[in-house]
PADO-521244 format. One record per atom (N, C-alpha, C, O, CB): y, z, x. Coordinates in steps of 0.1 Angstrom, whole numbers, plus 5000, padded with zeros to 4 digits. Each point is the difference from the previous one (the first is absolute). Glycine has a CB too. Layout:
<recs>
YZX/...
</recs>
This chain:
<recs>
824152304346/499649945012/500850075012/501250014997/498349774991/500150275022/500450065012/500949895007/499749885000/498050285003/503449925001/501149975008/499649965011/499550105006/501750044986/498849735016/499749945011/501050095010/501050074996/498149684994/500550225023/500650125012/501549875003/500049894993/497050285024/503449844986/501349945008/499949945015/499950085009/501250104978/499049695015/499549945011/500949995008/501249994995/497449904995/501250125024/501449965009/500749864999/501249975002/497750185014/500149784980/500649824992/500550024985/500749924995/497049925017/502150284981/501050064990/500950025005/500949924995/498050184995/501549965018/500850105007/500949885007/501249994996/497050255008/501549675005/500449895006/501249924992/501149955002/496650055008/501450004983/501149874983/500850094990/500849954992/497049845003/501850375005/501650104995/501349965011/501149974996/497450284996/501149755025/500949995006/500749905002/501250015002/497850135005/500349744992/500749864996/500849984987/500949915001/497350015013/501750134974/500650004989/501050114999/501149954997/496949954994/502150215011/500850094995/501449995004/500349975011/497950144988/502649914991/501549975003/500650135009/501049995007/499249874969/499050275021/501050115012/498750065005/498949984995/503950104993/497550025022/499050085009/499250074993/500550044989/501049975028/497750034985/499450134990/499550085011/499249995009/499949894968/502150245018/500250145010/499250114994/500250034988/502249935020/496650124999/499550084998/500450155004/499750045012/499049774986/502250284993/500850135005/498450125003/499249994991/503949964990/496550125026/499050075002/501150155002/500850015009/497049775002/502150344979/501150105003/499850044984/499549954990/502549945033/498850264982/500050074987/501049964991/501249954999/497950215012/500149894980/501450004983/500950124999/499450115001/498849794982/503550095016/501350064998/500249994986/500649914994/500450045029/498450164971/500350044981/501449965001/500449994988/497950255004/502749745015/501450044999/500249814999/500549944991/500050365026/499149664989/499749875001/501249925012/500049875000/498850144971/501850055036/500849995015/499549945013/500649905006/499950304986/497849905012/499749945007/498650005001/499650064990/502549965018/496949945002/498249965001/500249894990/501049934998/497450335006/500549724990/499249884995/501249984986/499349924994/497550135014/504049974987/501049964994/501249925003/500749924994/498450235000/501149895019/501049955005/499949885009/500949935005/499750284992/497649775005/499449945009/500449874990/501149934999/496950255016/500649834977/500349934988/501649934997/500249885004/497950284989/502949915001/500849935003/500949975003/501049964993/498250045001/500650045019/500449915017/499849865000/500949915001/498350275011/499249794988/498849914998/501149874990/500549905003/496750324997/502849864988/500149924991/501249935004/499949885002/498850244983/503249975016/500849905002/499949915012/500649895001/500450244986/498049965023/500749885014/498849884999/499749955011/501650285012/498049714964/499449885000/498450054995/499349914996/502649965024/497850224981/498050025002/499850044992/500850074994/498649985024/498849934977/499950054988/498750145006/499249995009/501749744970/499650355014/500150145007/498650094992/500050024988/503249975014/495550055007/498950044996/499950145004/500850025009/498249764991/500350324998/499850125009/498650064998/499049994993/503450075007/498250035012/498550075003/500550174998/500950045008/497949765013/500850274969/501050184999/499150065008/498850014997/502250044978/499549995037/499350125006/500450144994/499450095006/500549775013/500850174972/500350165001/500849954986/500449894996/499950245035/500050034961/500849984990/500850095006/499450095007/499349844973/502950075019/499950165001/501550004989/500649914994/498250175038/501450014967/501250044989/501350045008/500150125002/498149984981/502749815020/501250005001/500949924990/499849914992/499450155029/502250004984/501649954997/500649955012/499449965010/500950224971/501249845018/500649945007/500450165008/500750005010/500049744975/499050385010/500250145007/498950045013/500150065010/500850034966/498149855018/498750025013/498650024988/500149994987/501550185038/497649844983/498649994997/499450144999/499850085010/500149705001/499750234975/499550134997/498149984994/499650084992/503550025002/496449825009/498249985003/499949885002/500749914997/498350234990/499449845023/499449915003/498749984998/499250095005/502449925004/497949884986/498750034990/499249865013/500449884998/500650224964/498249935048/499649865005/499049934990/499550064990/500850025036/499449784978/499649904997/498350055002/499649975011/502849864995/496750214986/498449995009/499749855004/500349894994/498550294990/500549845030/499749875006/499349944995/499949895006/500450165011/498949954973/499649904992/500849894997/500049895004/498950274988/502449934993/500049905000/501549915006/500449904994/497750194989/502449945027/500849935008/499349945010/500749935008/501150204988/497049875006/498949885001/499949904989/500349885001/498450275012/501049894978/499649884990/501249994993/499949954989/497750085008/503750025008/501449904995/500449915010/500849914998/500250274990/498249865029/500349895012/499349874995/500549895001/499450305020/498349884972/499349815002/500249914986/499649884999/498150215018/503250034971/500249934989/501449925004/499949894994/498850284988/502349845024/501349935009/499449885009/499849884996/501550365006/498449805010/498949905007/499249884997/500149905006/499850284999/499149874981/499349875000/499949954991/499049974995/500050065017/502849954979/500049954993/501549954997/500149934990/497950195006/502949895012/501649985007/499849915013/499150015007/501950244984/500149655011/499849985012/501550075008/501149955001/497149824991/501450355011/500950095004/500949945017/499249995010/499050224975/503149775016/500749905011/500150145011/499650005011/502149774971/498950355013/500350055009/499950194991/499850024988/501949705028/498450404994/499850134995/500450075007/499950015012/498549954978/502550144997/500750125008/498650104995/499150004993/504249955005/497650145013/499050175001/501050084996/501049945003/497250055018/502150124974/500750114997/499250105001/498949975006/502649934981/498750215008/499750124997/498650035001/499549994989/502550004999/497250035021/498650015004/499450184994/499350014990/501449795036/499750304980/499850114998/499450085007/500350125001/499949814983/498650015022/499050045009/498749925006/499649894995/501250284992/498949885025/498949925004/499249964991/500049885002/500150215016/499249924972/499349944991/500149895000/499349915005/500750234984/501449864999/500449884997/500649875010/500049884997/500350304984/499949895030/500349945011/499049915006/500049895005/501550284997/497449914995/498349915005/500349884991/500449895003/497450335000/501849834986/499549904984/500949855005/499549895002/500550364971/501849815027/501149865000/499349925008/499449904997/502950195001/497949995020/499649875009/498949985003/500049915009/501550114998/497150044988/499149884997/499949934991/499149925001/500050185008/501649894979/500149894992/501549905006/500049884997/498650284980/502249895030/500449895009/499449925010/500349885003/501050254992/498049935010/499249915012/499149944991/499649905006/500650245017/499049874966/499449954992/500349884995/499249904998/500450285000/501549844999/500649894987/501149945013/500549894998/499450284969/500549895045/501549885007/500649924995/500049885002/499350115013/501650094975/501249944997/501249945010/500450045011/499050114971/501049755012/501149905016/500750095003/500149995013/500649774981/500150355000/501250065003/499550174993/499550054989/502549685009/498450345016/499950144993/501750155005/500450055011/495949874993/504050084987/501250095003/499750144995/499850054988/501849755009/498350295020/500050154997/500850064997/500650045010/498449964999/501650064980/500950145000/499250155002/499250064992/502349804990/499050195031/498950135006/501150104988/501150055003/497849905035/500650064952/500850094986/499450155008/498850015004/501049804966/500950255030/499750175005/500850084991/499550104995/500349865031/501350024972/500750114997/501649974995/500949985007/497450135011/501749894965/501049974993/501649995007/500150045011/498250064974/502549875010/501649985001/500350154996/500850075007/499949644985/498750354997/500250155000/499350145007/500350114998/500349774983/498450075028/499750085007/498050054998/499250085006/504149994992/496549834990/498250044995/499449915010/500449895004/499650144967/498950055033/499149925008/499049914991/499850044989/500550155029/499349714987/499249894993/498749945005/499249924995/502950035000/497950135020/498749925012/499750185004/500850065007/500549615008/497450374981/499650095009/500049995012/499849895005/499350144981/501450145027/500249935012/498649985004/500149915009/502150194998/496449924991/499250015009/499749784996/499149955008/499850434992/501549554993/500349874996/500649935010/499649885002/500550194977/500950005028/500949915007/499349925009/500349885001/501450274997/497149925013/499349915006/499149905000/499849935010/500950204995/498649864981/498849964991/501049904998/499649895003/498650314986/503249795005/501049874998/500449955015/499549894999/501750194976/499349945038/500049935008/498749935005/500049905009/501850244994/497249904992/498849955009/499249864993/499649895005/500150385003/500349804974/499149904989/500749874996/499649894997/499450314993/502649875010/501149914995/501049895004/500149884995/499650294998/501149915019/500649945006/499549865004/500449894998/500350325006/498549845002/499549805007/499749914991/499849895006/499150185012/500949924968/500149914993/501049954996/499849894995/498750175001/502849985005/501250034996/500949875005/500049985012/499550294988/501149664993/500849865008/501450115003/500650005011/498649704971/500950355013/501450145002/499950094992/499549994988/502249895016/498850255004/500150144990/501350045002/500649995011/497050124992/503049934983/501250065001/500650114994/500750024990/499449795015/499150295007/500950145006/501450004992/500749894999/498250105027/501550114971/501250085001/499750115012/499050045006/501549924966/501150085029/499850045015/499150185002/499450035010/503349784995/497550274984/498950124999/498549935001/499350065007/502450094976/497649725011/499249984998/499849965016/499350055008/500849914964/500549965030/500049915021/499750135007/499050015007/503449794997/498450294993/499650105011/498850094996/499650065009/502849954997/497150004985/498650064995/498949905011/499550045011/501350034957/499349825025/499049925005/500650015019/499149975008/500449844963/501250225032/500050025013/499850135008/499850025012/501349814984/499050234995/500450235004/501050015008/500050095009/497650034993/503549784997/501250045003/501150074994/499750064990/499649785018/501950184996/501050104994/500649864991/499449895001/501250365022/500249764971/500449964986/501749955006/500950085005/497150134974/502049685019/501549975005/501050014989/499949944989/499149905029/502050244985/501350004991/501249965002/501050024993/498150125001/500749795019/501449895002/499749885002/499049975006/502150185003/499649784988/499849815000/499750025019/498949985004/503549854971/498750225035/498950005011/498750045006/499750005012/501849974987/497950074991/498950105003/499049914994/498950055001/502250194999/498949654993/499049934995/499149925009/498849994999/502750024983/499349945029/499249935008/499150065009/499149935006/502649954993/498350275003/499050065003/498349994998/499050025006/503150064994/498349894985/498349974994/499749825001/498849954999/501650294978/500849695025/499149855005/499449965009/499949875000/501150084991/498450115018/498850025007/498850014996/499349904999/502050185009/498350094988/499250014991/499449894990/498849964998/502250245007/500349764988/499449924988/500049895000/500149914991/500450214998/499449855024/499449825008/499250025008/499749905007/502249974995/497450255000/498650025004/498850044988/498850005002/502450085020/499649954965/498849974987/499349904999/500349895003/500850194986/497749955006/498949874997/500149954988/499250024991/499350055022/502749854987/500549924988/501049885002/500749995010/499050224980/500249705000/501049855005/501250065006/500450005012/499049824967/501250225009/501750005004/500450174991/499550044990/501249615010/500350405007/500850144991/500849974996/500849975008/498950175001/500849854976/501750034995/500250165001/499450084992/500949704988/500450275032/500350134997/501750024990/501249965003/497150095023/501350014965/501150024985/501150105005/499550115001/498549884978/503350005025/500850115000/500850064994/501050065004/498549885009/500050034971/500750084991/500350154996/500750064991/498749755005/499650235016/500250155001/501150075008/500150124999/497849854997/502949965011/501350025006/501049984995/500949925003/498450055009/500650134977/501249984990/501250065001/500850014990/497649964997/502050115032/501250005003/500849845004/501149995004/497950265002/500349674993/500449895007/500349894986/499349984990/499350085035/502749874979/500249934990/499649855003/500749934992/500950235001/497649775015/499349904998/498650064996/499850124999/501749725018/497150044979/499349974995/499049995009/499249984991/502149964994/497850055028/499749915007/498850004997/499750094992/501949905023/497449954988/498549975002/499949895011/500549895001/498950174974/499350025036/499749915008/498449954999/499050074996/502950055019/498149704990/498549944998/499350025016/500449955010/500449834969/498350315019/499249975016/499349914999/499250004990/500750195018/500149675004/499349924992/499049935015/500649894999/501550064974/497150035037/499749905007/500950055015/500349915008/499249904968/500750305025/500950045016/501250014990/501050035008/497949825020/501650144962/502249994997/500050104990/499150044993/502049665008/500250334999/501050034990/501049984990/501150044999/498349995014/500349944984/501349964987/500350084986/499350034990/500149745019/502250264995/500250094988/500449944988/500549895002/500150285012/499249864974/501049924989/500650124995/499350094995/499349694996/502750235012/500750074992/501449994995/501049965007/497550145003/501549944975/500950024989/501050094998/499750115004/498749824990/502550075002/500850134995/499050064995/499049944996/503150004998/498350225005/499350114990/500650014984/501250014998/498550145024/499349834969/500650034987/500150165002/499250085003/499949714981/502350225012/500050184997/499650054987/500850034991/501049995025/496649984982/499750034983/498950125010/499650035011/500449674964/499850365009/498750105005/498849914991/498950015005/502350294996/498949614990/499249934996/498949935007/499849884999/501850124989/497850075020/498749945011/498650004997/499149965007/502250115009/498649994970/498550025001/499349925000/500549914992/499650245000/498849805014/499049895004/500749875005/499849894994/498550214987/502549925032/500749885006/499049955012/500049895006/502550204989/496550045006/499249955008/498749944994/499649905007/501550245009/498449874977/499249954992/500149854994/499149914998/500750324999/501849765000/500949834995/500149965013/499649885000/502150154978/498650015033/500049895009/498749935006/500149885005/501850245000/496749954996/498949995004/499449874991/499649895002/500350365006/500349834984/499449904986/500549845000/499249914999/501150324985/501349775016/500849855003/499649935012/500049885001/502150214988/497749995020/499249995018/499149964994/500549904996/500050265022/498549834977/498749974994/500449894997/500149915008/498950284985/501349794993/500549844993/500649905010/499649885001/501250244979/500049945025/500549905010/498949915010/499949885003/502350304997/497349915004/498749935011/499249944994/499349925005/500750245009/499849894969/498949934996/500649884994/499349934993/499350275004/502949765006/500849844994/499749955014/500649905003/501850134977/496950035029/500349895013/501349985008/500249905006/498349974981/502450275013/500550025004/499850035020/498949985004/501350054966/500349995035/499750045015/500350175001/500650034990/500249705023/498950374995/500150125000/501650025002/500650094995/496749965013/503649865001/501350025002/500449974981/500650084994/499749825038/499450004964/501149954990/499150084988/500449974989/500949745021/497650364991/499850064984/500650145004/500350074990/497349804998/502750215028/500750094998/501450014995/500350084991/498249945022/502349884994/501449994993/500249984984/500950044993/499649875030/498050004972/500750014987/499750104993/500650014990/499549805009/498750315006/499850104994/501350115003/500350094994/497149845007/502950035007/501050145004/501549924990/500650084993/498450035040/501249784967/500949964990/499650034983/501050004993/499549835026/498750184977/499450034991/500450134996/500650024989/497749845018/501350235001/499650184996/501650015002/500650064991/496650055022/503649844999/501550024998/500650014987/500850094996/499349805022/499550004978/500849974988/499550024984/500449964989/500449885029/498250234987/499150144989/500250114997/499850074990/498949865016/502050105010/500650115001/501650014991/500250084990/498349925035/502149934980/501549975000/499749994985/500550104993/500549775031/498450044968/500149994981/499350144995/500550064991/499049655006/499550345010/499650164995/500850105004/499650114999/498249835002/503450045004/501050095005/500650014989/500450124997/499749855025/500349944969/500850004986/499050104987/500450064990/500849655018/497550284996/499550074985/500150135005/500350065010/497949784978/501250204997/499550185003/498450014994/500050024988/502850125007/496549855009/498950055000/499350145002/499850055012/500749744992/499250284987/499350145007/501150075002/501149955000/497049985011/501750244994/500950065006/499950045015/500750105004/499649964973/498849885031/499949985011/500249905010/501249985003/498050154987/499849805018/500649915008/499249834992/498949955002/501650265025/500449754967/499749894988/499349865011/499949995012/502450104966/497549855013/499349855007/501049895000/500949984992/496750065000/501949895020/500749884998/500249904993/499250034991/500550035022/500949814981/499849934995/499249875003/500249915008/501550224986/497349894999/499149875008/500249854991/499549895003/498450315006/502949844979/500249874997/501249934997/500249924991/497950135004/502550005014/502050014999/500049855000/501049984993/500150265024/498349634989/499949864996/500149964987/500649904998/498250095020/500750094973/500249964986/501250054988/500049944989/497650045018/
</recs>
């Protein structure tokens, strides 16, 4: 007997029953298993959500860098969007690792399709080791298709300045130059990530959110253990919003989170390159 379709009155009474969010990670797979849809995953899982995806791309890395990338045919990361969709009642969704306009079409018309409550962008371009991840001729096809569905995107600061064609700030005072720009994006709110100022020994990240500012920032763990911190923080940003969180209080707990992912993955050794964090240092 054929599988009846999935009703939004289906869909209605998952959301009234379910004990945690159900996050949908949309992003590529890390063979190394560090960062994209691994890390997303579980991210997802310790900070409360139960954790679904969408693979745009395979590609074959470690914790040294990325040596191929095999994309996703739009097939079928379409029919992994409407097998997720209409059959989950999905609370909230990160984006990662896109690749190219293509795939960039396919996501956000099945976002505007399907409008999920909560959507968190990571504009993924270009690794912690230096591999690119977002073709450039992509970069504008993602400000235009993407962005505006977006409750927040969170830039790292090479990525902020792409999406702006600005020069690339390398001092904590040079950051405020790009919050301008990135409160004239057509999107809710920016976490711009400043973990790339790794002359500096605090931590900071700022929320653009509604005309303000606000930074949350931490000490720096001094580890090289970073691979996919930006991928674990997006991901926990996700969960958080999808507990009904507010955008102030699921940032702080995400940035408390990845802190202290960092700080417990500073103790292992993973790989002989730049290892992953600990995402389940709670247990």
């Amino acid at each position: 007997m054929p599988k009846q379709p999935v009703t939004e009155q289906d869909i209605s009474k998952q959301k009234n029953h379910q004990q945690k969010p159900i996050v949908l990670t949309i992003a590529g797979s890390d063979s190394g298993g560090g960062a994209g849809i691994q890390a997303d995953i579980k991210a997802i899982s310790a900070t409360g959500g139960y954790a679904c995806s969408v693979i745009t791309a395979l590609t074959a890395q470690n914790t040294q860098g990325v040596t191929a990338v095999h994309p996703t045919p739009q097939h079928i990361i379409q029919a992994q969007l409407d097998a997720v969709f209409s059959d989950l009642a999905v609370t909230a969704v990160k984006v990662g690792m896109l690749g190219d306009s293509d795939t960039i079409r396919t996501v956000a018309a099945a976002l505007r399709r399907y409008r999920p409550a909560h959507l968190v962008v990571d504009p993924v371009m270009v690794t912690a080791n230096g591999d690119m991840l977002l073709a450039d001729d992509a970069v504008n096809c993602l400000r235009e298709e993407l962005l505006p569905l977006a409750d927040v995107i969170t830039p790292n600061l090479p990525e902020a300045a792409a999406l702006l064609d600005a020069p690339l700030p390398t001092r904590l005072d040079d950051v405020e130059s790009l919050f301008v720009g990135l409160a004239k994006l057509d999107c809710g709110a920016v976490l711009l990530k400043g973990g790339f100022l790794q002359q500096e020994a605090r931590s900071p990240d700022w929320l653009l959110s509604a005309g303000q500012v606000r930074c949350f920032d931490t000490p720096r763990v001094m580890t090289g253990n970073t691979h996919g911190t930006g991928c674990t923080l997006s991901a926990a940003l996700a969960c958080y919003l999808g507990q009904g969180f507010t955008m102030e209080e699921a940032v702080a707990r995400a940035k408390h989170y990845i802190d202290q992912a960092i700080l417990a993955g500073s103790r292992v050794r993973i790989g002989q390159g730049r290892g992953p964090v600990d995402h389940f240092f709670a247990l």
